[in-house]
VEXFIDREN-702132 format. One record per residue (C-alpha): residue in one letter; z, y, x. Coordinates in Angstrom, 2 decimals. Each point is the difference from the previous one (the first is absolute). Layout:
<pts>
> a / Z / Y / X
...
</pts>
This chain:
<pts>
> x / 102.90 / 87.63 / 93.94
> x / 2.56 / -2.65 / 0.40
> x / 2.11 / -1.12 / 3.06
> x / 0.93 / -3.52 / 0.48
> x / 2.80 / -1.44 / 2.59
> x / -1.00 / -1.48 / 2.82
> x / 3.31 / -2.34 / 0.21
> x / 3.33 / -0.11 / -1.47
> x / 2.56 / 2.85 / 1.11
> x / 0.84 / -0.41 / 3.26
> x / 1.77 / 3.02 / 0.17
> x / 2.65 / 2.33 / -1.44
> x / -1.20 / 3.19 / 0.82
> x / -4.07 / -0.26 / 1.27
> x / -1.35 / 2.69 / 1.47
> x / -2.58 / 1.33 / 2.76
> x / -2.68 / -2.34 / -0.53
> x / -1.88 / -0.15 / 3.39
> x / -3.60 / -2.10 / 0.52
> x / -1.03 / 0.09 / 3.75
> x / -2.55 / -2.06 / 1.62
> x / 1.79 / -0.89 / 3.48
> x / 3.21 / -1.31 / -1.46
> x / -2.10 / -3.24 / -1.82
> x / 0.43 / -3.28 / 2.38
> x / -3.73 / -0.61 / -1.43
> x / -2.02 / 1.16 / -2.77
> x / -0.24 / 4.01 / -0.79
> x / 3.00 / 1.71 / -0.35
> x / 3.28 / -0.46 / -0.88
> x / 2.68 / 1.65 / -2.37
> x / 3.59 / 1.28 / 0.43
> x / 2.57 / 1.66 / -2.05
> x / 3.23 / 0.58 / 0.07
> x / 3.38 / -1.08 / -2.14
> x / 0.90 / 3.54 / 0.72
> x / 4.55 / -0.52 / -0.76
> x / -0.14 / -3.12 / 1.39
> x / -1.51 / 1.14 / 3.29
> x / -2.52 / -2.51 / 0.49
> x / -4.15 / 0.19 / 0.67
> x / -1.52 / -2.61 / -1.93
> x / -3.62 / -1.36 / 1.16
> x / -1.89 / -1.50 / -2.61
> x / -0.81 / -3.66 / 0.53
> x / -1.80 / -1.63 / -3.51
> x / 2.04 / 0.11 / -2.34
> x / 3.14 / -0.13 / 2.12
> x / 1.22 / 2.98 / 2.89
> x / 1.36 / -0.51 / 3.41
> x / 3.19 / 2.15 / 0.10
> x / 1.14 / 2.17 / 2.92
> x / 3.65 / 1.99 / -0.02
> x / -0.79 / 3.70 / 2.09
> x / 3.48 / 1.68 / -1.58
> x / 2.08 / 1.31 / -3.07
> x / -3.56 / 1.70 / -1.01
> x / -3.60 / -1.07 / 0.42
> x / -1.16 / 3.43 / -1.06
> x / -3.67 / -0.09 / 1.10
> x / -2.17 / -1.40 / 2.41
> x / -3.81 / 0.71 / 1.70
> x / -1.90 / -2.60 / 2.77
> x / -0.20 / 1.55 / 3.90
> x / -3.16 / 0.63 / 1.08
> x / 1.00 / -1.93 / 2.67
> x / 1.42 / -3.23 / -1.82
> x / 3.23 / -0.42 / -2.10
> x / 1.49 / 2.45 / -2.24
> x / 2.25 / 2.76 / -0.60
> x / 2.82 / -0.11 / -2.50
> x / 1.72 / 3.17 / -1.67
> x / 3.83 / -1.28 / -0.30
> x / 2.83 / 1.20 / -1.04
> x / 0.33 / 3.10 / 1.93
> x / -2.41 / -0.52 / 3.06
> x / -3.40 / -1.68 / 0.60
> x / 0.04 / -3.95 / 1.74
> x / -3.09 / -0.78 / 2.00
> x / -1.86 / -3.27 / 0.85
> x / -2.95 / -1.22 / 1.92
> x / -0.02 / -3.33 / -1.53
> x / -1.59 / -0.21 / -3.58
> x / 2.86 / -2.82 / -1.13
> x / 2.54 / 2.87 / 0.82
> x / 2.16 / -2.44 / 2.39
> x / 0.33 / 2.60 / 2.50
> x / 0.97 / 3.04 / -1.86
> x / 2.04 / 2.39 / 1.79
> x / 1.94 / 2.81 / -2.16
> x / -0.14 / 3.49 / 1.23
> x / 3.11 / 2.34 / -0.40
> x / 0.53 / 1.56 / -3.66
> x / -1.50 / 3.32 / -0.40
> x / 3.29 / 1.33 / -1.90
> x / 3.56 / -1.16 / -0.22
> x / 0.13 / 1.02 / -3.96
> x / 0.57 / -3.70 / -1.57
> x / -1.02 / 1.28 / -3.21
> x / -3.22 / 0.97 / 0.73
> x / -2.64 / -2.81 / 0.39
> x / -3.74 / -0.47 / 0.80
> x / -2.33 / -1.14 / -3.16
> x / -3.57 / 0.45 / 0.38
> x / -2.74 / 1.37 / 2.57
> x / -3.38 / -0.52 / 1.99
> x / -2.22 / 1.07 / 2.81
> x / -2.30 / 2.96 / 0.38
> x / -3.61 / -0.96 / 1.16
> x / 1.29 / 1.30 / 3.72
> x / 2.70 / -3.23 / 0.12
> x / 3.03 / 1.91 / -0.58
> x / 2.23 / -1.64 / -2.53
> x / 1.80 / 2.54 / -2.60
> x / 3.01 / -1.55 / -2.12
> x / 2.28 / 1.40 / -2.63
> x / 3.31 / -0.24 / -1.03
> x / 2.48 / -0.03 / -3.23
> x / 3.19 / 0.21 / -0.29
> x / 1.76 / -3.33 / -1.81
> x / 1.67 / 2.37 / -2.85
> x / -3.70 / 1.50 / -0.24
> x / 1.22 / 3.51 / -0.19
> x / -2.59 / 2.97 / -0.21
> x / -0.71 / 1.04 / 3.48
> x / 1.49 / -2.34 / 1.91
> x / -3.42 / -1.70 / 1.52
> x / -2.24 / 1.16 / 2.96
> x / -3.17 / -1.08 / 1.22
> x / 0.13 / -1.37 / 4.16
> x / -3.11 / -0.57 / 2.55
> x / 0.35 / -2.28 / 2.76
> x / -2.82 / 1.10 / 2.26
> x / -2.33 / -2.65 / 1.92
> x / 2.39 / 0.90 / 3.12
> x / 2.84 / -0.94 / -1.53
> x / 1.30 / 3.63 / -1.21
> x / 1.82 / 0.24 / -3.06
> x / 0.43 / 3.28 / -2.05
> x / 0.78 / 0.92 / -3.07
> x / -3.16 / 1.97 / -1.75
> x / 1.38 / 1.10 / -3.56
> x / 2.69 / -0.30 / -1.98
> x / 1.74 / 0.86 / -3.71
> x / -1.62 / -2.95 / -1.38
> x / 1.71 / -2.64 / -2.68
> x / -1.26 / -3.34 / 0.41
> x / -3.23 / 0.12 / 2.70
> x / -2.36 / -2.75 / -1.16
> x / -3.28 / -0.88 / 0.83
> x / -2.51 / 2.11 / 2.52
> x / -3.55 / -0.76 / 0.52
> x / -3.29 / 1.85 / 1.57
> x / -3.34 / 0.90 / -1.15
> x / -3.20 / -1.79 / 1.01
> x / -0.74 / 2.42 / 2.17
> x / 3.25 / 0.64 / 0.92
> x / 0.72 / 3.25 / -0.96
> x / 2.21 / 0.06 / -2.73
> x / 3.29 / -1.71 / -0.43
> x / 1.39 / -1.32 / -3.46
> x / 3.44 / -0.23 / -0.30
> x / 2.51 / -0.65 / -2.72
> x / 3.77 / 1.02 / -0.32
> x / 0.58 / -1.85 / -2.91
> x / 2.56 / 1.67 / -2.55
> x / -2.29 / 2.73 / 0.25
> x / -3.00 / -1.66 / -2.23
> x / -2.28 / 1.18 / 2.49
> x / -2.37 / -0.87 / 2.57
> x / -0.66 / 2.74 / 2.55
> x / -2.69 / 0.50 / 2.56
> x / 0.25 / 1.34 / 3.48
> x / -2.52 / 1.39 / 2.60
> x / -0.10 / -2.43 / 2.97
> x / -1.27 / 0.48 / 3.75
> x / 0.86 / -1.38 / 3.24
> x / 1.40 / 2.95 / 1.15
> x / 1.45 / 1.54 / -2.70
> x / 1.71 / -2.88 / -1.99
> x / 1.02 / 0.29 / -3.91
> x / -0.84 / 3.84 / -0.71
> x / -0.55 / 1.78 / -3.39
> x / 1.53 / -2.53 / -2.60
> x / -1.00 / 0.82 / -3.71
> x / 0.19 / -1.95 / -3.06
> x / -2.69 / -3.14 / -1.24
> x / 0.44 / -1.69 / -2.64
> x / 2.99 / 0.80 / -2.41
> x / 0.74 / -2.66 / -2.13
> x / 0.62 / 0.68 / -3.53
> x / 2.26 / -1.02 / -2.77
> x / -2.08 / -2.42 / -1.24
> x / -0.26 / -1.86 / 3.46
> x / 3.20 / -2.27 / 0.17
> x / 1.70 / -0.73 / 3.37
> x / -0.03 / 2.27 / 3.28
> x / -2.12 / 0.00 / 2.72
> x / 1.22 / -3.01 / 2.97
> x / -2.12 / -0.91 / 2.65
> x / -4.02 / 0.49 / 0.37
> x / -3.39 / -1.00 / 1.29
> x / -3.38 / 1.69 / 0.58
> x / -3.40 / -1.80 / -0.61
> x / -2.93 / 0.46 / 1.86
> x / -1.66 / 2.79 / -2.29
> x / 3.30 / 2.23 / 0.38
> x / 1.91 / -1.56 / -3.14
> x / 3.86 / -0.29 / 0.14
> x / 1.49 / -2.31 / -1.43
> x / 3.46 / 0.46 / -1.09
> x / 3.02 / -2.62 / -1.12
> x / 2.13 / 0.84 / -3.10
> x / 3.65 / -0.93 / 0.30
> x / 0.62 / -0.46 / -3.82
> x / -3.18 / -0.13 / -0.93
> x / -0.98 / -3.22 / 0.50
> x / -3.58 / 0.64 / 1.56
> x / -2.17 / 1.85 / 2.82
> x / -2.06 / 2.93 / -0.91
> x / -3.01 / 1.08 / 1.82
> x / -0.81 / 4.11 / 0.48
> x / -3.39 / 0.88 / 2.00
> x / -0.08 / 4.07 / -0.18
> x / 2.96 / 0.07 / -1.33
> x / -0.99 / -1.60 / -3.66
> x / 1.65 / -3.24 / -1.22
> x / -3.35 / -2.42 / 0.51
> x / 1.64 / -4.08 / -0.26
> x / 2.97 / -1.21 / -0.84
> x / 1.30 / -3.62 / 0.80
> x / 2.50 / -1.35 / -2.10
> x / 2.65 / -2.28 / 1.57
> x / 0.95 / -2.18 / -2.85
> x / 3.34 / -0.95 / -0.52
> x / 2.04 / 2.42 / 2.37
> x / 0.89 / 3.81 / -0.44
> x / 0.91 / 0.70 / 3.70
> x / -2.99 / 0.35 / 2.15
> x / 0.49 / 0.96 / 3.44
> x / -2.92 / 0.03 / 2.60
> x / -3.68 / -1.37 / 0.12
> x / -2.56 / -0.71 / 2.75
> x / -3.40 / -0.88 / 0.59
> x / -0.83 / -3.33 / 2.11
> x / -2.49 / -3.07 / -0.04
> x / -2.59 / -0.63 / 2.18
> x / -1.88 / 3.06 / -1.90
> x / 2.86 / 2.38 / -0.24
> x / -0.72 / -0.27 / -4.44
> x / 3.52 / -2.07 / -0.71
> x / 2.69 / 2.75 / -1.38
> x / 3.31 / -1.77 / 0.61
> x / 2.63 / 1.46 / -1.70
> x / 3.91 / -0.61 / 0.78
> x / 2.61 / -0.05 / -2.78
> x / 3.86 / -0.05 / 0.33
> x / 3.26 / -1.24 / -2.67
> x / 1.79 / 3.52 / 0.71
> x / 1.53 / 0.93 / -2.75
> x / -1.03 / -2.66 / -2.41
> x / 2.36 / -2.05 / -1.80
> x / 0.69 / -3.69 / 1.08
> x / -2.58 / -2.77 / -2.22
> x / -2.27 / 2.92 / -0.89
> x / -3.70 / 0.50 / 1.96
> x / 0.35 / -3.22 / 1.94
> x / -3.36 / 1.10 / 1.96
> x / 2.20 / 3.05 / 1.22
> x / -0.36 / -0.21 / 3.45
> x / -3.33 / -1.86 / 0.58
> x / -2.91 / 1.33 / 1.66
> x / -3.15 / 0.26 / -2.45
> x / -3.72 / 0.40 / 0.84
> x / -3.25 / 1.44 / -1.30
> x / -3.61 / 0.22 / 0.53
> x / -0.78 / 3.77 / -0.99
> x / -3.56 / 0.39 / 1.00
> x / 0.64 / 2.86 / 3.05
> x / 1.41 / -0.78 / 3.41
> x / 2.70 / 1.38 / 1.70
> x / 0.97 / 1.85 / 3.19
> x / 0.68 / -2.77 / 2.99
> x / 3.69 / 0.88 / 0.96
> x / 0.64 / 2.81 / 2.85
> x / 1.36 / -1.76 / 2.83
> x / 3.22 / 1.53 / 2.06
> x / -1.71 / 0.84 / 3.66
> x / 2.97 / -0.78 / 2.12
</pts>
C-alpha cells in the first residue's frame, strides 16, 4: 500500500499527528501536528495549516477532556482551554539540564499524559520517560532510555507499546490504573532486513500497532507481534509519526520530516501523507485535567 500527501510540506520537522473531533469549527474532526525545532503546532486547514508558536520545541501534544490542548515543550508541559491555543499558559520546566529535551509521548486510558525525553547529542541513556497526572503531578517514572519515541495503549487498555528508538525495538508494558507501566519485556525486534528504526506509533482498533520508520521510508503494521501491512511513503526516507482520523477513525496520516536530508533531494520531506488501510484506529486518549 501506497501513501499519498495530503499538501505540500508545510513543515520542517512534522511530527505528532493528532485527529480530534472537538477541535473542528464544523465538520468531524480536525488534525494537528507539530514542526517539532521550530516550536510551532500546526492545524490542518485544506491544503494549507494555521500556524501557532508554543516555544523552542513543540514536542507533543493531546486534546483536554475539557477543551484545548496540552503541549509537551521544551522542558515542561503548556496548557490551554481554547482549541486555537491563544491562551496557552507554560508551566515551569521539569529540569534545568538544557541539553535534555522532550520528543514524543501520550495518554493512558485514565487521562494522565506520559512524555519522553532525548538528549540533543542523543547519547545512550540520556532520556527518561515523565507522567503528568490528571492533578497536575509530574514525576519521573523510568529512565536509562536513548531517544523515547512513541507510546500507545491496547484496546482494552492493558498493554502499553512503546518504542526507544536506537534500540530497534518495540516493547510492551503491563498497564493498570493503579499500578502504572509495570513488567516491560520485548515485542517486536526488528531485523536486519527491516530498514529504519522504530519513531512514533499508533494502535488500530483490533490491537495492531502501527509503527513509523525513520529511514525507512514507510509505516509497518504488527498485530501479535507479526509484521501484517506495510505502507510505503513514496518519495521520503524519514518517517516520523502516524495517526488515525476521519469521520470513521480508517485515515492513517503519517508525518514526515527533512532531518538529515540533503538540500534539493526528497522535496515531499516534510509533508504529511495519508492512507485508507482498511482497519480503524484508536480515537486519541484525551489529557483529564
Amino acid at each position: 500500500m501506497r501513501a499519498e500527501p495530503i499538501a505540500q510540506p508545510h513543515a520542517f520537522h512534522a511530527e505528532g499527528p493528532i485527529w480530534w473531533p472537538e477541535w473542528a469549527m464544523q465538520g468531524p474532526g480536525e488534525l494537528k501536528y507539530v514542526d517539532m525545532m521550530n516550536g510551532d503546532v500546526l492545524t490542518v486547514r485544506g491544503e494549507n495549516v494555521e500556524r501557532v508558536h508554543v516555544g523552542k520545541v513543540a514536542a507533543a501534544l493531546r486534546p483536554r477532556g475539557k477543551g484545548g490542548a496540552i503541549v509537551a515543550v521544551e522542558r515542561g508541559f503548556a496548557l490551554s482551554e481554547r482549541n486555537d491555543l491563544s491562551d496557552l499558559q507554560t508551566m515551569q520546566p521539569m529540569w534545568s539540564d538544557e541539553s535534555v529535551r522532550f520528543n514524543d509521548g501520550g495518554c493512558d486510558p485514565a487521562g494522565n499524559f506520559f512524555c519522553g525525553t532525548m538528549a540533543y547529542d542523543q547519547h545512550e541513556g540520556g532520556a527518561s520517560m515523565y507522567r503528568l497526572t490528571t492533578d497536575g503531578m509530574a514525576t519521573q517514572v523510568f529512565s536509562n532510555v536513548t531517544i523515547s519515541n512513541g507510546i500507545g495503549w491496547s484496546p482494552e487498555g492493558g498493554t502499553a507499546y512503546y518504542n526507544d528508538t536506537p534500540t530497534r525495538m518495540i516493547q510492551a508494558f503491563d498497564w493498570s490504573p493503579d499500578g502504572g507501566l509495570t513488567d516491560p519485556r520485548p515485542w517486536v525486534t526488528l531485523g536486519d532486513e527491516v530498514a529504519g528504526n522504530p519513531d512514533g506509533l499508533w494502535v488500530d482498533q483490533e490491537g495492531g500497532v502501527w509503527i513509523a520508520l525513520y529511514g525507512g521510508g514507510c509505516v509497518h503494521r504488527y498485530l501479535d507481534g507479526k509484521l501484517s501491512e506495510v505502507v510505503e511513503v513514496p518519495g521520503v526516507s524519514n518517517v516520523t509519526a502516524c495517526t488515525f482520523g476521519g469521520d470513521d477513525l480508517q485515515t492513517l496520516f503519517i508525518t514526515t520530516t527533512r532531518e538529515n536530508i540533503p538540500d534539493g533531494e526528497q522535496p515531499l520531506a516534510g509533508a504529511v501523507f495519508s492512507a485508507r488501510p482498511g482497519v480503524g484506529g484508536m480515537p486519541v486518549a484525551p489529557f483529564g485535567a
